[in-house]
C-alpha positions in Angstrom: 44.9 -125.9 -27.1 47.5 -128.3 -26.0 46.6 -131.2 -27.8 47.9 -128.9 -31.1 51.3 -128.7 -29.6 51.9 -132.1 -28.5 54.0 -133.1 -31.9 56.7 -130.4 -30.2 56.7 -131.8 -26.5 57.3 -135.3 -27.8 60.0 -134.2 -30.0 62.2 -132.5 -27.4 61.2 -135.4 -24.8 62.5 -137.9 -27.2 65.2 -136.4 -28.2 65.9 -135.4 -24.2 65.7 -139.1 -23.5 68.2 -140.4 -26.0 70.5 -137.5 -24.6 69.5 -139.4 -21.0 69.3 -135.7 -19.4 66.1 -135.0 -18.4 63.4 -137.0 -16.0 60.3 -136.5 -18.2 59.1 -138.7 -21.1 56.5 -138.9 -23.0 53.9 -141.9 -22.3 52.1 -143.1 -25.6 49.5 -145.5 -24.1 48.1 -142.7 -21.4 49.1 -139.6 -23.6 50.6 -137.7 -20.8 54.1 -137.4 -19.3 55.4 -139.7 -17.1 57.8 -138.3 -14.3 60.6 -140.6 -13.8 60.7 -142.0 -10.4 63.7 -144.1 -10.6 66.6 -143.5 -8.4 69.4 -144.6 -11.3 67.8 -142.6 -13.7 67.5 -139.7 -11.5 70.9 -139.7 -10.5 72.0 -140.4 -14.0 70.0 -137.1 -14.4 71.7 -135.1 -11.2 75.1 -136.7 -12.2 75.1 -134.9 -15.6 73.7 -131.6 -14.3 76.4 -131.6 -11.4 79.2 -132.2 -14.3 77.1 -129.0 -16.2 78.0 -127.3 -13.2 81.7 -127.9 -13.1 81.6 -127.3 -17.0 80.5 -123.6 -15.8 82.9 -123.5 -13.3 85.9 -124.5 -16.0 84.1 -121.7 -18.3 84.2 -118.9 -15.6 87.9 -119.5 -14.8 89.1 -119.3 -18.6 87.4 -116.1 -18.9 89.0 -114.6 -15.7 92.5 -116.1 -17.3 92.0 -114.3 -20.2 90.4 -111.0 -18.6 93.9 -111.3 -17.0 95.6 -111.6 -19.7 93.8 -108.9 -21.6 95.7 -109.0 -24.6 93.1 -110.3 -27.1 89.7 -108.7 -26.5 88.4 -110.4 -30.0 88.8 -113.8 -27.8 87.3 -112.5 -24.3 83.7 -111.4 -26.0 82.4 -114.5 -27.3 83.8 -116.0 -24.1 81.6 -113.3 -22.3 78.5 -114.3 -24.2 78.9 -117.7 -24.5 79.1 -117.4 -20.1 75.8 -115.2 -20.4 73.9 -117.3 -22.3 74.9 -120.4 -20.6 73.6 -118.3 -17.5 70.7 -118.1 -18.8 69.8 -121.4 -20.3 70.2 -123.1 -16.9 68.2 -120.6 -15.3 65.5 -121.9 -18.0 66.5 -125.9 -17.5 68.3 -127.1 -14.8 66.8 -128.9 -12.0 64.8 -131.9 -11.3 62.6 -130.2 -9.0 61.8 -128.0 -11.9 61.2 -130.5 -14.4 58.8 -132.4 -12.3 57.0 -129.1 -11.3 56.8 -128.9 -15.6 55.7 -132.2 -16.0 52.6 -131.7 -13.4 51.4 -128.6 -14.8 51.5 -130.2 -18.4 49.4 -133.2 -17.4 47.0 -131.0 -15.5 46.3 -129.2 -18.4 46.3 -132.2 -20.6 43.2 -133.8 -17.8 41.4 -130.4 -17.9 41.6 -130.2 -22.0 40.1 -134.0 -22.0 37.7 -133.0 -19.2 36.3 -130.0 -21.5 36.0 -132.2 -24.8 33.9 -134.6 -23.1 31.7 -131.6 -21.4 31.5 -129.0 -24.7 32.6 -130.8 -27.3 30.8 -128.4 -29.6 32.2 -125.7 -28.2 35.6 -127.1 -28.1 35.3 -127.5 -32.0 34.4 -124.2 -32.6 36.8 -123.1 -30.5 39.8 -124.6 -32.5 40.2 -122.4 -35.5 43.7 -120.9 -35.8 44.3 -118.0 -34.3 47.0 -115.3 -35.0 48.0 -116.4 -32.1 48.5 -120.2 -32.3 50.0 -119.3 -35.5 52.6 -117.5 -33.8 52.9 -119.9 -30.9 53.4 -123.1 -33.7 56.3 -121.2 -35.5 57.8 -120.3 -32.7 58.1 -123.4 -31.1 58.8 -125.2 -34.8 61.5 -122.7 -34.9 63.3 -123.6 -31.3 62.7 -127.3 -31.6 64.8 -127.4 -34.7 67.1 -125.4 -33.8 68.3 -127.9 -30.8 70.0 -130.2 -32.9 71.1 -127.8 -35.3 73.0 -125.8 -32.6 74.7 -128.7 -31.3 75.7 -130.1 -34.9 77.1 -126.3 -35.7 78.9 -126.1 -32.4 80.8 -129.6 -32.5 82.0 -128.5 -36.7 83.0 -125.1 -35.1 84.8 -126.9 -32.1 86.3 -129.3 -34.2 87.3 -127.1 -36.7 89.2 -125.1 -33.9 89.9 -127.4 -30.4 90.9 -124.2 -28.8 87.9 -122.4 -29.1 87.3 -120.4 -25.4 85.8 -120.8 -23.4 85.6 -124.6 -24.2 87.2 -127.7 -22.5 89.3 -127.4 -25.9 91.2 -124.5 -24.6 91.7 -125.2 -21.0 92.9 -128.7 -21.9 94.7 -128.1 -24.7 98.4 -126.4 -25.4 96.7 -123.1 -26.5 97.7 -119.3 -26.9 95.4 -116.8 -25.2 93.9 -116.1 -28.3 92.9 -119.7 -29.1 95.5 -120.5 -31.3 96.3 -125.0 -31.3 100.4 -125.3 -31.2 100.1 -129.1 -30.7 100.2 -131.4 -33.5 100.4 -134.9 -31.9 98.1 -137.7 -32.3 97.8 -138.2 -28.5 96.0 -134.7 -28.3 94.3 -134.7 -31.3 92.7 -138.1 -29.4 91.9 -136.0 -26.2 91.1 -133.2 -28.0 88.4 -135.3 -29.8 87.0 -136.5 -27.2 86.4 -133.3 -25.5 85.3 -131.8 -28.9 82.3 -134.5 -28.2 81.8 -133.8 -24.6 81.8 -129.9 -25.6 79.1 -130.9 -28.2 77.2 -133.0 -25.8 76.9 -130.4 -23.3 75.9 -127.4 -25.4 73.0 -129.8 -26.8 71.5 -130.8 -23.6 72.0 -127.4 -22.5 69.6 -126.1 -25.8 67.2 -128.7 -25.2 66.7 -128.4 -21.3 66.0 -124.7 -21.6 64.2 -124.4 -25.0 61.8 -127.2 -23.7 61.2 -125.5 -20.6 60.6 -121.9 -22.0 58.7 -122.3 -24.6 57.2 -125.9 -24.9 56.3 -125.5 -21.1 56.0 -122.3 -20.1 55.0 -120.1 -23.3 52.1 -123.2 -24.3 50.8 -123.0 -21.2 50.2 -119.4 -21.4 48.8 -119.8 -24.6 46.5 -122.5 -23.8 45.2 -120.4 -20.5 44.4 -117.9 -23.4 42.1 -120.5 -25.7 40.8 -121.2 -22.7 39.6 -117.7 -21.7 38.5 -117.7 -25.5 36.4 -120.7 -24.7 34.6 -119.3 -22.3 34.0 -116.3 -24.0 32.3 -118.1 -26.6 30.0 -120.1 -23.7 29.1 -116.1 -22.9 27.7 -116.1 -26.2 23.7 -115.8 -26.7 23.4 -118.4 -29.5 25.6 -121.1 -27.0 24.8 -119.5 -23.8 26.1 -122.0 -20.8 25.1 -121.1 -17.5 26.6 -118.8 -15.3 27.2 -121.1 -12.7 29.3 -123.4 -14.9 31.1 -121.0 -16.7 32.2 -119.8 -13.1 33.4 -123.2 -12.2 35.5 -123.2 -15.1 37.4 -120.1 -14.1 38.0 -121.7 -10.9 39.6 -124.1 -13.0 41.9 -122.0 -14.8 42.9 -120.4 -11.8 43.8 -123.8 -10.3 46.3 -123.7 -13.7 47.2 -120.0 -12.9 48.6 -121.1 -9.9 50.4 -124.3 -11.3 52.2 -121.8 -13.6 53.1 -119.6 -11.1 54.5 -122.0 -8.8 56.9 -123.4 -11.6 57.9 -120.4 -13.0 58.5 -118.1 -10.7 61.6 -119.2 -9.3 63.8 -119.2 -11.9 62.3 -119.3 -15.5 59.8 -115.9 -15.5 63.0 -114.1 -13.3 65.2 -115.2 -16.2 63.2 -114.1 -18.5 62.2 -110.5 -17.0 66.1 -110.1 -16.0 68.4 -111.8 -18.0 67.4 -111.9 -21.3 67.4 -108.2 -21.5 70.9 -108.2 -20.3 71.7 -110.7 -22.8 70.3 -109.2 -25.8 71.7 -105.9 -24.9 75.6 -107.6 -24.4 74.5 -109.4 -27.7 73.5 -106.4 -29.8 75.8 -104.1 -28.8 79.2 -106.8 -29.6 77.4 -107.4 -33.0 77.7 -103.6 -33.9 80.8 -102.6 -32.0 82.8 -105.1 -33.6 81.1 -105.8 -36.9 84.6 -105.2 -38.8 86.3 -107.4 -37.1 83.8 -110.5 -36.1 84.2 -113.8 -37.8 81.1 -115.7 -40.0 80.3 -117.8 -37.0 79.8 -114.6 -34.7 77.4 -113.2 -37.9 75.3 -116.4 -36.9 75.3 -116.6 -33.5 75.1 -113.2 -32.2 72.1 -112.5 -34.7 70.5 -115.9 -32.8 70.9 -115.1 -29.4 69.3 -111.8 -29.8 66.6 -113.9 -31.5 66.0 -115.7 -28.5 65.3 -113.1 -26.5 63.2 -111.2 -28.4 60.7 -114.2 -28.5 61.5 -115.0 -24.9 60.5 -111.1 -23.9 58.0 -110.2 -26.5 56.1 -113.2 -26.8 56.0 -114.4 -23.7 55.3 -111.0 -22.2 52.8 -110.6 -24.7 50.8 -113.4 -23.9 50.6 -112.7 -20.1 49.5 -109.1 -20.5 47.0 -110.7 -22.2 46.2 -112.9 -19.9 45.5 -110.2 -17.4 43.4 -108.8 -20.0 41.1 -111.2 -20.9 40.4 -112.5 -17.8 39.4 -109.0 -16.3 36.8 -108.0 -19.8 35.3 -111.5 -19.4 34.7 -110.9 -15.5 33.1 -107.0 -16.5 31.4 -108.8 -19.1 29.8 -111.5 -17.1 28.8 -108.6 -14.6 26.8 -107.1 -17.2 24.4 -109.9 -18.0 21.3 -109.6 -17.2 19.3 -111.5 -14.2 22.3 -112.2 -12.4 21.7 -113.8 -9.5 23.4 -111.7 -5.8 25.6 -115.2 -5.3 26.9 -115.3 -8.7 27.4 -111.5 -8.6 29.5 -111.8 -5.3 31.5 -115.2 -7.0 32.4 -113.1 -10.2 33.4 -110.2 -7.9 35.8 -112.6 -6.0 37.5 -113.4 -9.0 40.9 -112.1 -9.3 42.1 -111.6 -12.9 44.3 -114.4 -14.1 48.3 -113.0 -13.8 51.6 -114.4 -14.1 53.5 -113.1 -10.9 56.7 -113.1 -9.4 55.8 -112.5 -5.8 54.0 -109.4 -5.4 54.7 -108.0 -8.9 52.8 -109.0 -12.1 53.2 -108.7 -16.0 51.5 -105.4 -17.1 50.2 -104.8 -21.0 52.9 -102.5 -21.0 56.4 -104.8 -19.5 57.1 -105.7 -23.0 57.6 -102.8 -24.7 58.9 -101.2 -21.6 61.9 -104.1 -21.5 62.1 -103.1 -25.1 62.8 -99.7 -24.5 65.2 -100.2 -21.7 67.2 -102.7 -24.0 67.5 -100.2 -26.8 68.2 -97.3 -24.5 71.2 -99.6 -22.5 72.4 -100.2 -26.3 72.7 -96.9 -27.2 74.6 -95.6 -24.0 76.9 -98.4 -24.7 77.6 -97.9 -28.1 78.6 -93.9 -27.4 80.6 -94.3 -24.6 
């Protein structure tokens, strides 16, 4: 259920509000989340994600310098990975339109959740027991939430530490050698170069928080919750609690209302990123981490290891949980079909029915997408690796 995970939400939303980059927050007197409808704070909001923007820009022209260059490959990797992965976090967080389409389909869930406590409060309670499942979903998401700040605190020591680390502001500002090497030593730089060490720091931490939030507080709760849902009414089907077929119906009209929500936000850009280029991360990821294990310094032991990390829970779990979804949804239908004195109405309604899915268009998560992406990531490892 929702309600379970709302400890996370607010913690990224607060956090996401002192960083002044995002236009949700979390309301305490309504328990919901309030979209902000301000024009200062929204363009406070665009302003920062149109200077992400040129930050990407700056990044994409350091690594073509250096590709240029080509005389320090142990330089042009991270810079590679740290341009991937910055692909793919603002696939997962940038945009307002976006974040308002997440902040809808979290308070339509939060109205539906208080709609079924005051309808089958029993049943809710029952219900609620932890699940493999939730387990899962609450470590993962205690997992990511924590990591935000930590990433940010372990990038502004490693920036600091060394100024002209590519592809950072650091290197293109600073008097640097192509392999990130600081040959200034006056006080007037180490100011700039301070300051930028902070705007470096600053932008990998809204960067985390944006696209964590977004993936899994949004997009991989809401999955889950459409499957404790599908539990709940498989325990209505049940003789001892048995609700009528008419209402149970109505409820999966419900949660397809929510299918649809879900759909419409992440389809564009978060499921696509998640289906396309996370496996292309992971693979760039995994195959650096081996080819130059010799050679790679203690940061790269941390932050290769964690990048892979992410996408492993962004393809497994999430992929998981939709498969399920599809599932579920189709069993309950059979199920219902099944029951005796079914009325030639409710038979056609229940026929109707399509299975919940998350889509992308025409296409749909399978059982088998996740260990198919899987296997495709290990196989694209591999060819790398002998070449």
């Amino acid at each position: 259920m929702l309600h379970e995970h709302i400890p996370f939400i607010k913690w990224s939303l607060t956090w996401m509000t002192y960083l002044g980059c995002y236009p949700l927050v979390w309301n305490p007197k309504s328990g919901r989340v309030l979209i902000l409808r301000k024009r200062a704070k929204i363009l406070i909001v665009k302003s920062i994600e149109l200077c992400q923007l040129g930050y990407f820009v700056a990044m994409v022209a350091t690594i073509v310098s250096q590709s240029l260059g080509g005389n320090c490959m142990a330089v042009l990797f991270p810079s590679v990975r740290m341009l991937l992965a910055t692909i793919m976090c603002y696939m997962w967080g940038m945009g307002v339109g976006l974040a308002e389409k997440a902040g809808c389909l979290m308070n339509t869930t939060l109205v539906f959740e208080n709609w079924l406590n005051n309808n089958f409060q029993e049943i809710v309670t029952l219900t609620r027991s932890r699940t493999r499942r939730n387990n899962l979903l609450r470590k993962v998401l205690f997992f990511m939430n924590a990591m935000c700040p930590i990433i940010a605190v372990t990038r502004l020591r490693r920036i600091h530490k060394n100024p002209c680390s590519p592809p950072n502001l650091g290197y293109a500002i600073g008097y640097c050698t192509s392999c990130g090497v600081d040959l200034v030593t006056g006080y007037a730089w180490k100011g700039v170069k301070l300051v930028v060490t902070f705007v470096d720091g600053y932008h990998i931490a809204v960067k985390a928080f944006k696209a964590f939030f977004t993936l899994f507080d949004v997009t991989l709760v809401a999955t889950g919750c459409m499957l404790d849902y599908l539990d709940l009414l498989e325990r209505m089907s049940a003789q001892s609690l048995r609700i009528s077929l008419t209402s149970r119906i109505h409820l999966y009209r419900c949660l397809q209302v929510l299918e649809k929500l879900l759909n419409s936000f992440g389809s564009t850009r978060v499921v696509p990123g998640i289906l396309l280029v996370a496996p292309l991360v992971q693979i760039f990821c995994t195959f650096v981490l081996i080819k130059l294990a010799s050679s790679m310094t203690s940061e790269g032991y941390i932050t290769y290891p964690f990048i892979i990390s992410i996408c492993i829970l962004a393809c497994m779990v999430f992929e998981t949980f939709a498969a399920q979804l599809g599932v579920k949804s189709k069993k309950l239908s059979e199920d219902w079909l099944k029951e005796p004195r079914v009325t030639k109405v409710s038979r056609r309604q229940i026929q109707s029915m399509q299975s919940l899915r998350i889509k992308i268009g025409s296409n749909f998560i399978d059982r088998a997408t996740a260990l198919v992406t899987q296997d495709f990531v290990i196989t694209q490892t591999v060819s790398l690796l002998l070449m």
